[in-house]
Every structure is written in structure tokens, then in C-alpha cells.
N, CA, C and O atoms as a GROMACS GRO file, in nm:
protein
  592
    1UNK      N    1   0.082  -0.120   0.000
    1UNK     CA    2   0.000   0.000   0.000
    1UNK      C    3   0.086   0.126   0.000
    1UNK      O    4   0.056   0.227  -0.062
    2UNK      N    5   0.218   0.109   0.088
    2UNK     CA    6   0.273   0.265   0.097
    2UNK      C    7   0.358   0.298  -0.064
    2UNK      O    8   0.385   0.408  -0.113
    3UNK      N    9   0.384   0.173  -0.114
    3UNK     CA   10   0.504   0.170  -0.220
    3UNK      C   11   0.390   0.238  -0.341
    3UNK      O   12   0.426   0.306  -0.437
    4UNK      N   13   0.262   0.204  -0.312
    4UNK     CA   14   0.160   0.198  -0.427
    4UNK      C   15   0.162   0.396  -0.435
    4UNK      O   16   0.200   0.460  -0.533
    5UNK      N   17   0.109   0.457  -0.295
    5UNK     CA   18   0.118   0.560  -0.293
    5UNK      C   19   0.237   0.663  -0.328
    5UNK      O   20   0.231   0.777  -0.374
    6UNK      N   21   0.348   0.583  -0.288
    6UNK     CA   22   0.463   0.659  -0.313
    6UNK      C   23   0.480   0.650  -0.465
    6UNK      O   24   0.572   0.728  -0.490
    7UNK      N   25   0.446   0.605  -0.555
    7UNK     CA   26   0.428   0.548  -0.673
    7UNK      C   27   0.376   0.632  -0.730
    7UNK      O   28   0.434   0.682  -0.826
    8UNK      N   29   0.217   0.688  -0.682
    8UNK     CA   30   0.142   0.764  -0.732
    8UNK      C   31   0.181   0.897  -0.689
    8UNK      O   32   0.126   0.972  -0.768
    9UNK      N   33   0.233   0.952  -0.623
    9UNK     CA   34   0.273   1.098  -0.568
    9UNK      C   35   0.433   1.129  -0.673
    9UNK      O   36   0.485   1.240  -0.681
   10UNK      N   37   0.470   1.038  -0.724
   10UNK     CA   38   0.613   1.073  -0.783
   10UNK      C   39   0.551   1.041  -0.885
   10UNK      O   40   0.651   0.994  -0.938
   11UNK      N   41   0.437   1.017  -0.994
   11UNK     CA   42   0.428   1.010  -1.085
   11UNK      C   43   0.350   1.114  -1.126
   11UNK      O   44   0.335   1.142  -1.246
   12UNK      N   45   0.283   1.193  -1.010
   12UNK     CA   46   0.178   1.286  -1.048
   12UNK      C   47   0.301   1.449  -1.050
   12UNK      O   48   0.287   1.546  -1.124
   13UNK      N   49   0.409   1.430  -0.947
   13UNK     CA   50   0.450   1.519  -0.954
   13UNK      C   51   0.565   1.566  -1.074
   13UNK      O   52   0.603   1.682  -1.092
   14UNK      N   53   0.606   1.455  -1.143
   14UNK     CA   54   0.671   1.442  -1.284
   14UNK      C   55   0.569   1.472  -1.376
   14UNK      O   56   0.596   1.547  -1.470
   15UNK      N   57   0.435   1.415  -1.362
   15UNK     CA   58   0.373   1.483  -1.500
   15UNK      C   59   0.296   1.594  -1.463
   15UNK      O   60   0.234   1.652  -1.552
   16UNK      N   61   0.286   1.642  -1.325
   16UNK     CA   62   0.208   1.811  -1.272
   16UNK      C   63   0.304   1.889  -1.332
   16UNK      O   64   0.264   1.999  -1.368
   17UNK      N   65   0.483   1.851  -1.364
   17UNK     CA   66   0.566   1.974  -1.308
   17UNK      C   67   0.569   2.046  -1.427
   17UNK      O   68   0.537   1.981  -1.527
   18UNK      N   69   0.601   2.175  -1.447
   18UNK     CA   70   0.570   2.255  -1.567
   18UNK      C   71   0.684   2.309  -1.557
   18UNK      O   72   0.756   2.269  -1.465
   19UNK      N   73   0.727   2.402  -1.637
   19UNK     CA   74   0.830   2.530  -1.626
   19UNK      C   75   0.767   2.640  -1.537
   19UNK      O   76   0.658   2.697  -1.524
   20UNK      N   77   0.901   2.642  -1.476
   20UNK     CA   78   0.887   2.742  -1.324
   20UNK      C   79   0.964   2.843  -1.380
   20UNK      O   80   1.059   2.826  -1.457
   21UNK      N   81   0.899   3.010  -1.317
   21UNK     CA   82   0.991   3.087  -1.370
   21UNK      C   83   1.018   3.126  -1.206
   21UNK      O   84   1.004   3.246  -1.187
   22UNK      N   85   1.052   3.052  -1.089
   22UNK     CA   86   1.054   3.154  -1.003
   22UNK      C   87   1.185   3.259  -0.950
   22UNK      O   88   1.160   3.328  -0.851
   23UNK      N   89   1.309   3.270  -1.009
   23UNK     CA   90   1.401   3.301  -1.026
   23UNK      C   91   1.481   3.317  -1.136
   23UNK      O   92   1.459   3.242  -1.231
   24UNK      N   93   1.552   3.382  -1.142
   24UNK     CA   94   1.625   3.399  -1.301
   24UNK      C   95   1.793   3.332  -1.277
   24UNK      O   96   1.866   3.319  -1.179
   25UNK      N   97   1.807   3.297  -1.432
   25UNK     CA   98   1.868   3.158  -1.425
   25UNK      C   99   2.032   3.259  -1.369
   25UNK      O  100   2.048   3.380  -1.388
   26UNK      N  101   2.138   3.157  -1.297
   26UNK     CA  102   2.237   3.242  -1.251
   26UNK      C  103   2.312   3.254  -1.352
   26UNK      O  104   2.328   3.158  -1.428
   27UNK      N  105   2.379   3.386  -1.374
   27UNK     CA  106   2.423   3.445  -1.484
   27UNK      C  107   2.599   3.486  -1.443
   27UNK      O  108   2.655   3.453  -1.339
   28UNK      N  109   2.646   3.547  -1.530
   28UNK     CA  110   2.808   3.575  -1.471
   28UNK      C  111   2.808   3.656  -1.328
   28UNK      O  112   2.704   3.710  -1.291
   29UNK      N  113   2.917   3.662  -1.257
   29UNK     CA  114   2.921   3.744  -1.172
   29UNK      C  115   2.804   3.680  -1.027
   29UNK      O  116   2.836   3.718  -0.914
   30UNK      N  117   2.703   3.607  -1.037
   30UNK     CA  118   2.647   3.592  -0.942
   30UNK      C  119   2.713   3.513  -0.820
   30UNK      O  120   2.817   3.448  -0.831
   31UNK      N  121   2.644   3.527  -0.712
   31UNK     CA  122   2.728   3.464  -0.595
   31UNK      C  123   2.607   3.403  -0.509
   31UNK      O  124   2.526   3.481  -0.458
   32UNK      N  125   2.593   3.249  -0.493
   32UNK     CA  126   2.488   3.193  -0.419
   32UNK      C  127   2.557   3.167  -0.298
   32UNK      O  128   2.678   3.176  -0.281
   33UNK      N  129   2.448   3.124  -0.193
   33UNK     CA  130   2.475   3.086  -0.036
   33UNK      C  131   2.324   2.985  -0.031
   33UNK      O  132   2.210   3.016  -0.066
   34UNK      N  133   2.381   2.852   0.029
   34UNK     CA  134   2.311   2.828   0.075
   34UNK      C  135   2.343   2.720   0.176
   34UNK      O  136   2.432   2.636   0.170
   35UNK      N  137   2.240   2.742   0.282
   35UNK     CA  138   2.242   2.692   0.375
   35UNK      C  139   2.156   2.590   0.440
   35UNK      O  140   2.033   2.592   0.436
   36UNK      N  141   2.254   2.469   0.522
   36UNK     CA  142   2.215   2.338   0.529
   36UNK      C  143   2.161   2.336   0.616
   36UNK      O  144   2.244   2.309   0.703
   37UNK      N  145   2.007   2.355   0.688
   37UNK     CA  146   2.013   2.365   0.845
   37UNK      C  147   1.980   2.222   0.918
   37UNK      O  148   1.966   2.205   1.039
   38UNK      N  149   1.972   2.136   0.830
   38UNK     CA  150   1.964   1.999   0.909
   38UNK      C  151   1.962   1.904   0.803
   38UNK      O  152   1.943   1.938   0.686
   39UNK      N  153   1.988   1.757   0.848
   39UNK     CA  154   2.020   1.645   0.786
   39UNK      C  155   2.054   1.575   0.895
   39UNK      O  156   2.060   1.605   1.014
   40UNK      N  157   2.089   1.418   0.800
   40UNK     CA  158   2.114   1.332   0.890
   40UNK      C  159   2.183   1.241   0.815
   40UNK      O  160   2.153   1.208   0.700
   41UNK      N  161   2.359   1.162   0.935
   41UNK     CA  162   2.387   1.091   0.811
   41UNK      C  163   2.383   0.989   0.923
   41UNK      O  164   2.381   1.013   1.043
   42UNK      N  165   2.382   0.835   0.846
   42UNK     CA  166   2.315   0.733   0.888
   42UNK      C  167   2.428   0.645   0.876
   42UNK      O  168   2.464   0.654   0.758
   43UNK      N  169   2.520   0.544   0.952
   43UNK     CA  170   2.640   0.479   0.968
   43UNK      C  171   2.557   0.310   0.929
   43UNK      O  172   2.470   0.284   1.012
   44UNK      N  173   2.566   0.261   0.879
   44UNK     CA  174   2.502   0.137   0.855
   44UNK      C  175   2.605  -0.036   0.945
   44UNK      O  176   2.727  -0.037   0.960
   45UNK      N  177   2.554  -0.102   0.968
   45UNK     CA  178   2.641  -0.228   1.088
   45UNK      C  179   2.654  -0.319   0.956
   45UNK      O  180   2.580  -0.363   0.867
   46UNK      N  181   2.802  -0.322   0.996
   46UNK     CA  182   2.875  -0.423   0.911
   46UNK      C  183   2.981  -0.538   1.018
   46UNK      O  184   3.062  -0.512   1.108
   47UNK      N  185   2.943  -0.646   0.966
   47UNK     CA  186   2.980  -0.760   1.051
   47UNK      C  187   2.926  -0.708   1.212
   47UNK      O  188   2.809  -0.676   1.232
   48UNK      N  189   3.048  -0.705   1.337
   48UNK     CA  190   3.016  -0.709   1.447
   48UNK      C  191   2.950  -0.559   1.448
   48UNK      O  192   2.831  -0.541   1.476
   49UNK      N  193   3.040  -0.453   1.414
   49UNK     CA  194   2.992  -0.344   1.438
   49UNK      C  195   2.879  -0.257   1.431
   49UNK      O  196   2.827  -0.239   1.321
   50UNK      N  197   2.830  -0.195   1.543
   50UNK     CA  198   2.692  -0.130   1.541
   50UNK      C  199   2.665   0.005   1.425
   50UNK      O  200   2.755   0.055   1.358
   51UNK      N  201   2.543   0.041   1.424
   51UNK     CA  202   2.527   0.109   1.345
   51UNK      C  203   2.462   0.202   1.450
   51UNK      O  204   2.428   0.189   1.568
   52UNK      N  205   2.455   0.335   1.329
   52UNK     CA  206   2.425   0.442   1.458
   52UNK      C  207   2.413   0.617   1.363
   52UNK      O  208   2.446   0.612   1.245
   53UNK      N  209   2.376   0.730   1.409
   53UNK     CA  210   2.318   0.805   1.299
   53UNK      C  211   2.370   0.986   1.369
   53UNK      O  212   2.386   1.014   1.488
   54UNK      N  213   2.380   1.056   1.281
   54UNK     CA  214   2.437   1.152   1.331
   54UNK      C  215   2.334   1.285   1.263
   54UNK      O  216   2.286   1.286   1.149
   55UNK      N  217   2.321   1.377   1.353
   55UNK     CA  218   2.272   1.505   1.333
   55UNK      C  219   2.420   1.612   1.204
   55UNK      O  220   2.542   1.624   1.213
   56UNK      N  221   2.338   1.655   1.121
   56UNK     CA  222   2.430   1.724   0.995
   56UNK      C  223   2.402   1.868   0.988
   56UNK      O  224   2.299   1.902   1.045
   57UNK      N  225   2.487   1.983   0.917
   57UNK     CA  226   2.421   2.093   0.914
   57UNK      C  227   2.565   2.136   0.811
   57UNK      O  228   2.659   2.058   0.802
   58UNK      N  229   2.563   2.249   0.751
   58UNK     CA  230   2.636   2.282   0.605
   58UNK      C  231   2.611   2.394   0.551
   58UNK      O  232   2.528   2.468   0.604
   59UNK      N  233   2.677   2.430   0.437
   59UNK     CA  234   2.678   2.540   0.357
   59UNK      C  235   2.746   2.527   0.224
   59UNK      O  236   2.838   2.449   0.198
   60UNK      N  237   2.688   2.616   0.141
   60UNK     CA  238   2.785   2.619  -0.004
   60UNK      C  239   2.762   2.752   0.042
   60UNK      O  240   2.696   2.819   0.122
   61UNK      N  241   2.888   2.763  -0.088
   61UNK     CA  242   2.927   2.910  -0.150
   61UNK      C  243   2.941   2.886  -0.277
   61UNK      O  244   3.036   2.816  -0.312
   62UNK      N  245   2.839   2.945  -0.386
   62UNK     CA  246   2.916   2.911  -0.526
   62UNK      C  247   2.892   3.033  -0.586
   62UNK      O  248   2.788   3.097  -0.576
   63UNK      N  249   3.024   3.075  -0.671
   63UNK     CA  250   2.999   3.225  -0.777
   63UNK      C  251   3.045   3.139  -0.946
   63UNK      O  252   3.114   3.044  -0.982
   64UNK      N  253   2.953   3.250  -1.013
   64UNK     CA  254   2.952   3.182  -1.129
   64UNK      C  255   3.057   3.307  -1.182
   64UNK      O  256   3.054   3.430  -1.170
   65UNK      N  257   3.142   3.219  -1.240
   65UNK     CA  258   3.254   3.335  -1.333
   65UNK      C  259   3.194   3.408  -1.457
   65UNK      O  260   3.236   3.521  -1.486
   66UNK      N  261   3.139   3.373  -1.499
   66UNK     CA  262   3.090   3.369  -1.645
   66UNK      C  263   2.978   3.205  -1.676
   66UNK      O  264   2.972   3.107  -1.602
   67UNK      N  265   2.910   3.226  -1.800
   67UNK     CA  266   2.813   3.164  -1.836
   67UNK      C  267   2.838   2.984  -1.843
   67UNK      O  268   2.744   2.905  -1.841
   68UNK      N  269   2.999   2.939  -1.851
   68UNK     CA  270   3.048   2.892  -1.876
   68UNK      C  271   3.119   2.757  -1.769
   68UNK      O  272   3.119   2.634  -1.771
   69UNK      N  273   3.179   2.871  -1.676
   69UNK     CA  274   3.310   2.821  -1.586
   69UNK      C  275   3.227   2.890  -1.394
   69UNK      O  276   3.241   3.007  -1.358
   70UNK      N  277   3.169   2.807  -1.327
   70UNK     CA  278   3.164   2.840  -1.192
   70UNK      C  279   3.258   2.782  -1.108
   70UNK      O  280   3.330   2.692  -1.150
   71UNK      N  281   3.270   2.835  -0.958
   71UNK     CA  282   3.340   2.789  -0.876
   71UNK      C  283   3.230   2.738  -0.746
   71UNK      O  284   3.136   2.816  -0.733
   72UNK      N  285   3.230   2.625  -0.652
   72UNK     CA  286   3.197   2.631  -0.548
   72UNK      C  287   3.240   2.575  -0.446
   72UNK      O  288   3.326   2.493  -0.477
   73UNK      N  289   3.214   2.583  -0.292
   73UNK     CA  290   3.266   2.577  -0.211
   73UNK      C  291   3.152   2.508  -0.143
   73UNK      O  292   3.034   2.530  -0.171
   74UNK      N  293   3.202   2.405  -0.032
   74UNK     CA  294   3.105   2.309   0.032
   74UNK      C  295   3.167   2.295   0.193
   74UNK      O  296   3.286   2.292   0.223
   75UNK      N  297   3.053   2.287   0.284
   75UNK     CA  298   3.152   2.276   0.430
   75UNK      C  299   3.000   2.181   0.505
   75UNK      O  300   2.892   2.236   0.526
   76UNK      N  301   3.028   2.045   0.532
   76UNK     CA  302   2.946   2.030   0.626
   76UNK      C  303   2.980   1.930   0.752
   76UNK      O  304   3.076   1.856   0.730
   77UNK      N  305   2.942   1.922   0.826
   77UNK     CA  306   2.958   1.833   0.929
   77UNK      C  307   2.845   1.782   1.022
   77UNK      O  308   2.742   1.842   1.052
   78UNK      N  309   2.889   1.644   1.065
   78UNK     CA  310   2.785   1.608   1.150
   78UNK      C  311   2.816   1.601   1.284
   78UNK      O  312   2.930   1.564   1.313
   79UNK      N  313   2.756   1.623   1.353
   79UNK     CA  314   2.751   1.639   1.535
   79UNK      C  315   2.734   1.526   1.578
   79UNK      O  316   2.629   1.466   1.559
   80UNK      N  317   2.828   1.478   1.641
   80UNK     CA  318   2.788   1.318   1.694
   80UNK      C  319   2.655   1.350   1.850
   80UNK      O  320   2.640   1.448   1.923
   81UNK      N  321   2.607   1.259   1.845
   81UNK     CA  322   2.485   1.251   1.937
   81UNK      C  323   2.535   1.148   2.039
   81UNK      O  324   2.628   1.078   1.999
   82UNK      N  325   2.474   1.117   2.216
   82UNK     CA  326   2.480   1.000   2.245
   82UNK      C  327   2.380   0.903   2.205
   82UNK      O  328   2.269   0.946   2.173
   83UNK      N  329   2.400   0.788   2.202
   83UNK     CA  330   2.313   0.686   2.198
   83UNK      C  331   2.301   0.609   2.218
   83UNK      O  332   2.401   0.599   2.288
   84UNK      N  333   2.228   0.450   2.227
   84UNK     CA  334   2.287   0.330   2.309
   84UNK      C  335   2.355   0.261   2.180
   84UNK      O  336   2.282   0.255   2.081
   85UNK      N  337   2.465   0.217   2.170
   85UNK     CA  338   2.546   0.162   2.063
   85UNK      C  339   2.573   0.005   2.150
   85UNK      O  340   2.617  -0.007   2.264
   86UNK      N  341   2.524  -0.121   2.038
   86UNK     CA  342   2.539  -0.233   2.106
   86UNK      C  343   2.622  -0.334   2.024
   86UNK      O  344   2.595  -0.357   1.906
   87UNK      N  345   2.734  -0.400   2.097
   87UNK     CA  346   2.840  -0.420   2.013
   87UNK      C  347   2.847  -0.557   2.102
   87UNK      O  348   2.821  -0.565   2.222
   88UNK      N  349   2.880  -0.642   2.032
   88UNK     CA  350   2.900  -0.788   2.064
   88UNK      C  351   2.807  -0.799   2.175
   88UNK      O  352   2.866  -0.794   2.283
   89UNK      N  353   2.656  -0.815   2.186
   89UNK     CA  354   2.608  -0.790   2.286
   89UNK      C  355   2.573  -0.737   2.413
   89UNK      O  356   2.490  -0.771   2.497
   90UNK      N  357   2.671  -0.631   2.408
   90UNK     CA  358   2.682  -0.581   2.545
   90UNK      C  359   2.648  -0.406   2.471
   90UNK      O  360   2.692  -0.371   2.362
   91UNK      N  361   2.569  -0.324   2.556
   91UNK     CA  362   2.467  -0.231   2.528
   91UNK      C  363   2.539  -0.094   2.616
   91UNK      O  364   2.562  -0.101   2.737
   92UNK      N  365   2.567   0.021   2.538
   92UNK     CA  366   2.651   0.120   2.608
   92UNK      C  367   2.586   0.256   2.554
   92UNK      O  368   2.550   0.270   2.437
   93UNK      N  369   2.578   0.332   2.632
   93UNK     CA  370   2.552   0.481   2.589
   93UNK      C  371   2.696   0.550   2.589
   93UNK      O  372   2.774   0.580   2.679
   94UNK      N  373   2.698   0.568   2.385
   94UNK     CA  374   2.830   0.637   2.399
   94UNK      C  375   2.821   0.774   2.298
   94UNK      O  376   2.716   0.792   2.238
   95UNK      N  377   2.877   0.822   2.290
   95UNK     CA  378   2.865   0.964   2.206
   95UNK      C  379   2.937   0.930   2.052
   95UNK      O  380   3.058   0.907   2.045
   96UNK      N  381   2.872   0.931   1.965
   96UNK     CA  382   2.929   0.898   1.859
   96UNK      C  383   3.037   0.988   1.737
   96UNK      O  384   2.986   1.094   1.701
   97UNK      N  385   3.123   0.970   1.697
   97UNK     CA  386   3.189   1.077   1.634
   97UNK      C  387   3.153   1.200   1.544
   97UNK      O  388   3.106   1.169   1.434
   98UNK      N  389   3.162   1.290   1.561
   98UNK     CA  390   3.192   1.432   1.463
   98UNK      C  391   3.221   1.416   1.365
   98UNK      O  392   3.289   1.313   1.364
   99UNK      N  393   3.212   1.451   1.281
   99UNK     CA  394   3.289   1.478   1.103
   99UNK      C  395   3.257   1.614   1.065
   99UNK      O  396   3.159   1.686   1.085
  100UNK      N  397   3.406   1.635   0.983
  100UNK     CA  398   3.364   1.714   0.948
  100UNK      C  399   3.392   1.712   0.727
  100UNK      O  400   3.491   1.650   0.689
  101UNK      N  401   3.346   1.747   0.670
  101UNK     CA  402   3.350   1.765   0.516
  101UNK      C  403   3.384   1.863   0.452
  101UNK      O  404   3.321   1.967   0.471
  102UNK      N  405   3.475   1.861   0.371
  102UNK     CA  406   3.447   1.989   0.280
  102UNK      C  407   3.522   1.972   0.140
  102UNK      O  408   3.620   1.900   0.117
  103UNK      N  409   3.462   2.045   0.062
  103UNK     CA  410   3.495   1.990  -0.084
  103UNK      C  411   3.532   2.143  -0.173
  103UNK      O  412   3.474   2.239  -0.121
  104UNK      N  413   3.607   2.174  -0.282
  104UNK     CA  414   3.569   2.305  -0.360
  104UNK      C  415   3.602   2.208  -0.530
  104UNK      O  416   3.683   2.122  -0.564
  105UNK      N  417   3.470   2.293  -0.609
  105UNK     CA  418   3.482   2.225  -0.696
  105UNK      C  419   3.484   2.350  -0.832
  105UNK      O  420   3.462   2.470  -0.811
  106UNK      N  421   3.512   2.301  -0.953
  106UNK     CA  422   3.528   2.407  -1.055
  106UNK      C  423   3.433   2.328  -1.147
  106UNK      O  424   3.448   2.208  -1.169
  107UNK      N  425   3.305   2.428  -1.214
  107UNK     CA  426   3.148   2.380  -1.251
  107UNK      C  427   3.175   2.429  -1.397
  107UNK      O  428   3.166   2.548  -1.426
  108UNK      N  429   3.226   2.283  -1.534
  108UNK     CA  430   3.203   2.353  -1.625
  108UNK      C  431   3.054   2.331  -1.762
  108UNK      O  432   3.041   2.224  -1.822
  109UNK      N  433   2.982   2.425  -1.782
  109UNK     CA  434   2.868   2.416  -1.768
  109UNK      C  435   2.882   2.461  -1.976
  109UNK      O  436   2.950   2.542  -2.039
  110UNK      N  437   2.774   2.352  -2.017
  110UNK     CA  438   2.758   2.397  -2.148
  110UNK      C  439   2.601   2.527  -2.213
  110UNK      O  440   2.497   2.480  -2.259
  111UNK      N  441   2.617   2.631  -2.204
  111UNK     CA  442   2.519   2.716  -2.230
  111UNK      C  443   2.425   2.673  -2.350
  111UNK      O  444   2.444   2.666  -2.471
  112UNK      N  445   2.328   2.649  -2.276
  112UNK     CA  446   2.180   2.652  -2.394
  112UNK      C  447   2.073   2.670  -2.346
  112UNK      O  448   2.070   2.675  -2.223
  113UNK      N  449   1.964   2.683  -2.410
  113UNK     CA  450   1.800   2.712  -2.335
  113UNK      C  451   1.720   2.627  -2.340
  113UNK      O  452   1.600   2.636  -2.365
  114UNK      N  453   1.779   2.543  -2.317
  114UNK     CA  454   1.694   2.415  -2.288
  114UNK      C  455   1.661   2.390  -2.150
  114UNK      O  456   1.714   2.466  -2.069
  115UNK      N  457   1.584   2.301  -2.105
  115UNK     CA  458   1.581   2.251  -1.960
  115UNK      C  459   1.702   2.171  -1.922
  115UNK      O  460   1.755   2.190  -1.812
  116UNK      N  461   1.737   2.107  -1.983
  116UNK     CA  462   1.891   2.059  -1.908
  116UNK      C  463   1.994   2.138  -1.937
  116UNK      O  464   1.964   2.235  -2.007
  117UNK      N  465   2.098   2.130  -1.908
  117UNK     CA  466   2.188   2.203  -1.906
  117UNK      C  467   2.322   2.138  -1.880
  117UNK      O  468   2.370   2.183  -1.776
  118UNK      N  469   2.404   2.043  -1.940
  118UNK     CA  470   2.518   1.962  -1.899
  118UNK      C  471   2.579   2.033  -1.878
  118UNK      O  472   2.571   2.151  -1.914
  119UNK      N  473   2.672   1.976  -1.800
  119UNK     CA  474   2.782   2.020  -1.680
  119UNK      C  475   2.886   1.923  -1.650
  119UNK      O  476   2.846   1.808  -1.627
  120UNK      N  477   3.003   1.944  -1.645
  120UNK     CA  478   3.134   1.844  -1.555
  120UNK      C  479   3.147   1.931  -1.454
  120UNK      O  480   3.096   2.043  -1.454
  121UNK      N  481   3.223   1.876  -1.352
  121UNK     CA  482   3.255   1.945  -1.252
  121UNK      C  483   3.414   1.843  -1.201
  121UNK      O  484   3.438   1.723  -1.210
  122UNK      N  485   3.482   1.938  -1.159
  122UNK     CA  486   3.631   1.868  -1.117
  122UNK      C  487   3.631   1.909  -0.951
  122UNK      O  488   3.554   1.998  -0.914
  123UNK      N  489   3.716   1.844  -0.856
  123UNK     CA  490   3.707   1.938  -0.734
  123UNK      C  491   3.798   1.844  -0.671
  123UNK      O  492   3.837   1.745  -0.733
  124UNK      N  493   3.851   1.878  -0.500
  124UNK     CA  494   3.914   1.827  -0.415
  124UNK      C  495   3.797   1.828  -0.316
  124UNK      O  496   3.691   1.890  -0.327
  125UNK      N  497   3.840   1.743  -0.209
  125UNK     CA  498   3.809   1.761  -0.083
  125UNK      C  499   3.838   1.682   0.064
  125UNK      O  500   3.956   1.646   0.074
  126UNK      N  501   3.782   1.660   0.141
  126UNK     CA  502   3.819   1.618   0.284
  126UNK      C  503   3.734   1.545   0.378
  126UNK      O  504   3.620   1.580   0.349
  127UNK      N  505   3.731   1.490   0.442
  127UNK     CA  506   3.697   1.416   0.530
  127UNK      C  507   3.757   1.378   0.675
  127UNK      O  508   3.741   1.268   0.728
  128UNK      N  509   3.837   1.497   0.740
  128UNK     CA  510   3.951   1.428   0.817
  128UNK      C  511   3.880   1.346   0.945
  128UNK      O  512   3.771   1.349   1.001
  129UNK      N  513   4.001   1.271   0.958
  129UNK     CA  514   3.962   1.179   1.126
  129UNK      C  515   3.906   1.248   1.218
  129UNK      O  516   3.955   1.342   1.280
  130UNK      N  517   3.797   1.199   1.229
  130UNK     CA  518   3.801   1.255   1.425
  130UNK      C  519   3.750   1.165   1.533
  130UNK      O  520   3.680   1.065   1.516
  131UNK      N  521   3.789   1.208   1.632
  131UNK     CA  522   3.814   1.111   1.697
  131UNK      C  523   3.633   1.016   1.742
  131UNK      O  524   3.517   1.050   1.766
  132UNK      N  525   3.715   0.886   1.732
  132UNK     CA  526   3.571   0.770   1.704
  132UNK      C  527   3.585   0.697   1.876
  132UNK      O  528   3.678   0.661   1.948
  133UNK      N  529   3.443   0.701   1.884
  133UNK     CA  530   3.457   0.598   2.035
  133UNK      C  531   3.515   0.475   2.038
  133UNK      O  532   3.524   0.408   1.935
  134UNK      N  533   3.552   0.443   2.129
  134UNK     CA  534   3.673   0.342   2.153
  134UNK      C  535   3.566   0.182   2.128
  134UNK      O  536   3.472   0.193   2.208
  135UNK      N  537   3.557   0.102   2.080
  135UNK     CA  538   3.524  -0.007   2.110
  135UNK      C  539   3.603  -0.110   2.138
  135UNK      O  540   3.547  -0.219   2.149
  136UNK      N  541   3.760  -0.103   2.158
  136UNK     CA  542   3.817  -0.203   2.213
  136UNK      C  543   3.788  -0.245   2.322
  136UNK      O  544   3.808  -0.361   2.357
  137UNK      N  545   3.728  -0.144   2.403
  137UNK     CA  546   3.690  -0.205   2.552
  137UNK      C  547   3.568  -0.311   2.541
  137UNK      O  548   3.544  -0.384   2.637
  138UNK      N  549   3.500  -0.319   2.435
  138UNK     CA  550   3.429  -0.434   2.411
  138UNK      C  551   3.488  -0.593   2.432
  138UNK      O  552   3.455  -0.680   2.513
  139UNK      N  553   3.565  -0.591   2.348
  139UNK     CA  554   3.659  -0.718   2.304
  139UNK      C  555   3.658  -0.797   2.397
  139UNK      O  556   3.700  -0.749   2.502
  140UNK      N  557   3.625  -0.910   2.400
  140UNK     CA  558   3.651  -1.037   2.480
  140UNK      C  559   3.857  -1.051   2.483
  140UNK      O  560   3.950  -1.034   2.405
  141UNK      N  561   3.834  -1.091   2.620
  141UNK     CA  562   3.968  -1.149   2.664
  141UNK      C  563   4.046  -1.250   2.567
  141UNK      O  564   3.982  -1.343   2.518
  142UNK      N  565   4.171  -1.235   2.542
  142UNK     CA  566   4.221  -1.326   2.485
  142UNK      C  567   4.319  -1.436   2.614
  142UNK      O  568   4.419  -1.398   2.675
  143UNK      N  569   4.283  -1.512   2.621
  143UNK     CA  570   4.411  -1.582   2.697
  143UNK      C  571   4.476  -1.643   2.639
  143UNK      O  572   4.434  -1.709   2.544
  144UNK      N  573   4.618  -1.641   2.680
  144UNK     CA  574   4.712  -1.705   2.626
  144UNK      C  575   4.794  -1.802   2.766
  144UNK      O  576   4.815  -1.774   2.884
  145UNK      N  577   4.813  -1.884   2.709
  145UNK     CA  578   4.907  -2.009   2.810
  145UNK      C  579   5.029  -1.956   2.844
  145UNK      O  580   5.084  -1.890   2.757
  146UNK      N  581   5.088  -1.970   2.956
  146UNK     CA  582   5.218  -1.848   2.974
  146UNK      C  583   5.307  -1.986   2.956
  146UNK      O  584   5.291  -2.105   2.983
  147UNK      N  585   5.450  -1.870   2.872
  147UNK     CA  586   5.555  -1.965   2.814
  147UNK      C  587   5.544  -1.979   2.669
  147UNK      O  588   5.637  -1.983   2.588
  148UNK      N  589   5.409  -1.986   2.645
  148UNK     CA  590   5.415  -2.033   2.485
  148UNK      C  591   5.333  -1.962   2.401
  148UNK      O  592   5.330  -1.989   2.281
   0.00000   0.00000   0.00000
């Protein structure tokens, strides 16, 4: 029933959608901002490890050089939350890691008046470490036989 509806709401809104004029298309010289005020990124459990979900928030910056060639700029990160994280059976409220992102990319865009508009885009960016809750303290004991 929900797949049926979701079915019908994305098919009505592909053939409702018309040409929108509600803004004019960005031209040389323009400079956008926009801002991320929430999201969520979602860590998925692979083998032992738990899964677990983080609060997000962000920004671009992009200026268009000309009709042709834009630049933009990307910054987001997620806020680690606590939560109960359960790892080899045993159940812990721990605070999950921070990230942070950021990317800048160079937008090269082919001019026409059509509804699409192809584009490449080239860019760098980042992801650095930060620091992740410890789950070694999980780990079962290893014993070893002394001597050997």
C-alpha cells in the first residue's frame, strides 16, 4: 500500500511539473549561499559493528565566473549525538563521532536554453579523522598459556 502511494505521488508530480519561472537563471558574476540547516547521516552495521546516525548541518558558496566556468565551495559536518550503541552484545551509551567535510569544486557548464543544461565538474576535498569511540573495551579477553 505505501510503495503503491509513493508510486502515485512521484508520478503525479513528474507529469504536474511545468516550467517554473521563479528566479532567473544564474548568470556571470552571481554569488549563491546556501544553507544546510539539518540532515542526517546514517552509519550502517557491518559484521560485528553497530550502526548508529548523526545530526548534519552545512553550507555552499558558489559564484559563477561567467556563463560557462563556476566555482563552489562546500563545508558540512555532523555532530555526533549520544546513543545506546550495542556491540558484541553488550549495550553502552556512547557519544558517537563528529565529522567534518568539505569539498571546492570548478562547474564547467555547457550554455543553452533548454531545460537541461550539462555540466562536468572537477574538485578536491576532505573528510579528516576525528576522533571515534573506543570499542576495544568491548573485546573479549584473549588468553594465552604463559611460556608459549
Amino acid at each position: 500500500m505505501k510503495r503503491s502511494i509513493g508510486i502515485f505521488v512521484a508520478a503525479f508530480a513528474i507529469v504536474g511539473a511545468g516550467r517554473v519561472f521563479a528566479q532567473d537563471a544564474p548568470g556571470p558574476g552571481t554569488l549563491e549561499v546556501t544553507v544546510v540547516p539539518a540532515g542526517g547521516v546514517f552509519f550502517m552495521s557491518k559484521n560485528d559493528a553497530p550502526s548508529f546516525g548523526n545530526y548534519t548541518l552545512g553550507g555552499v558558496l558558489t559564484y559563477n565566473v561567467n556563463r560557462i566556468v563556476g566555482a563552489e565551495a562546500e563545508v558540512t559536518g555532523s555532530l555526533g549525538v549520544s546513543q545506546d550503541l550495542t556491540f558484541r552484545g553488550s549495550t553502552r551509551n556512547i557519544k558517537s563521532p563528529n565529522s567534518l567535510n568539505y569539498t571546492g569544486n570548478v562547474v564547467l557548464s555547457v550554455p543553452t536554453h533548454a531545460f537541461v543544461v550539462p555540466y562536468a565538474t572537477v574538485g578536491l576535498g576532505g573528510l579528516p579523522r576525528s576522533s571515534a569511540p573506543s570499542f576495544n573495551s568491548w573485546r573479549r579477553p584473549v588468553w594465552r598459556r604463559a611460556g608459549g
